[in-house]
Structure formats: structure tokens, C-alpha cells
C-alpha positions in Angstrom: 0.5 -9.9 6.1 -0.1 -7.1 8.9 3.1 -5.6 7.7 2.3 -5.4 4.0 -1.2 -3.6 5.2 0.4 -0.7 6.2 1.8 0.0 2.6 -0.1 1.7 0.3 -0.2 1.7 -3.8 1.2 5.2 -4.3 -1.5 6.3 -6.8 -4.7 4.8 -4.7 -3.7 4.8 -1.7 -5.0 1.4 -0.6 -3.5 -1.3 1.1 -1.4 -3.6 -1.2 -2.6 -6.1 0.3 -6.5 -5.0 -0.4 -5.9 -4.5 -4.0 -5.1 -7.9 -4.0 -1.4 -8.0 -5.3 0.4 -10.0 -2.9 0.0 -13.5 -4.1 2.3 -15.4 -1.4 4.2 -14.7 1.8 6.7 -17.5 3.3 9.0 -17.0 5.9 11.8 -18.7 7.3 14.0 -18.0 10.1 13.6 -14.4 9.5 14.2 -14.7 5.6 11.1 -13.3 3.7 9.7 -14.1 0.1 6.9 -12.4 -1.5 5.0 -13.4 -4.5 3.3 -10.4 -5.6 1.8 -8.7 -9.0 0.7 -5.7 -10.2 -2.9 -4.2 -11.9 -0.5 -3.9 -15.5 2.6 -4.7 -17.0 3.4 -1.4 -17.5 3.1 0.0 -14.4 6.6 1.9 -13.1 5.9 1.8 -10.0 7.2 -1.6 -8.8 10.7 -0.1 -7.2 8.8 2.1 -5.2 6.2 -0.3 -3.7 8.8 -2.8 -3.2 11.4 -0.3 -1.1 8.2 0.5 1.0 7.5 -3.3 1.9 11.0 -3.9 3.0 11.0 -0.3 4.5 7.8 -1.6 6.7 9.0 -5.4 7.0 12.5 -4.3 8.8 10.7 -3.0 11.3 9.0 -6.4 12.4 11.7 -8.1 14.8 13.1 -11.1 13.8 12.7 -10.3 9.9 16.7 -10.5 8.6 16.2 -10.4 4.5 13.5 -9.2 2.6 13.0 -10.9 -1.4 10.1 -9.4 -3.5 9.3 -11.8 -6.6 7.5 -9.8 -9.5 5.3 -11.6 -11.3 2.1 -11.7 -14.0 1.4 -14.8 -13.7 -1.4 -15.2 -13.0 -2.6 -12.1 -13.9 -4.2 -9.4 -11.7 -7.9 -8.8 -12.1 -10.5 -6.7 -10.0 -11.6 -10.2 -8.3 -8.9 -9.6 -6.5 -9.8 -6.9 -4.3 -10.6 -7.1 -0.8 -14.5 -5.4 0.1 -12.8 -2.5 1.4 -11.1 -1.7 -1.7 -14.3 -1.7 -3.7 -16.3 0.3 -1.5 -12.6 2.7 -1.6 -13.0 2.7 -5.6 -16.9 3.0 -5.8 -16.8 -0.7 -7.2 
């Protein structure tokens, strides 16, 4: 999870892990699968946030393969963010 911190939605710039879209994180001898969602559907920039986790997550020793599950179920809602991402969107 400190890993998926450091990378940031490229519109808001917050944490992806604040916004609340990473649903699950399980490793296994260095393999890597996350669970994660996004705020809608539509939104095109999935690629981009998912080259920056296993950009970031390479960098931990020990990590050998990086898999990034996509999905809306459930769906996201603004429960989901962390404190510091209301106060960061005047929620």
C-alpha cells in the first residue's frame, strides 16, 4: 500500500489510494494483484494510472510481476475517500 501512495490520479492529484480506488492488494512471492476501481465507467484514464502503479511497484525489491484487475463492482462512491482527500476536495 505505501507504494500505491505515491501515485496520484492524473486529474486530482491525490493519492489513489486516498480516493479510495484500490479495493485489494495480495502478494505472493513477489507476484502482485490489485483489485482496484475507478470514480466512473467512462473514465480513460485507467492505462495511465495503471503504468504508474507498476512504474512505482518495480521499484519495491522483491516485487517480480505486477497484475492490475479493473473493476465496478462494487461501485466507487465518495465513502470511499480517505479524510485527507476530503479536506483535498473541500468535502
Amino acid at each position: 500500500m505505501e507504494g500505491l501512495e505515491k501515485v496520484m490520479d492524473p486529474e486530482l492529484n491525490i493519492s489513489i489510494v486516498d480516493l479510495g480506488l484500490i479495493l485489494a492488494v495480495h502478494e505472493n512471492k513477489g507476484n502482485v494483484h490489485i483489485k482496484m476501481t475507478l470514480t466512473t465507467m467512462g473514465c480513460p484514464l485507467f492505462s495511465t494510472i495503471e503504468e504508474e502503479i507498476k512504474k512505482k511497484l518495480s521499484q519495491i525489491p522483491g516485487i517480480k510481476n505486477i497484475i492490475v484487475e479493473l473493476t465496478f463492482d462494487p461501485p466507487w462512491t465518495k465513502d470511499r475517500l480517505s479524510s485527507n482527500a476530503k479536506a483535498l476536495l473541500g468535502l
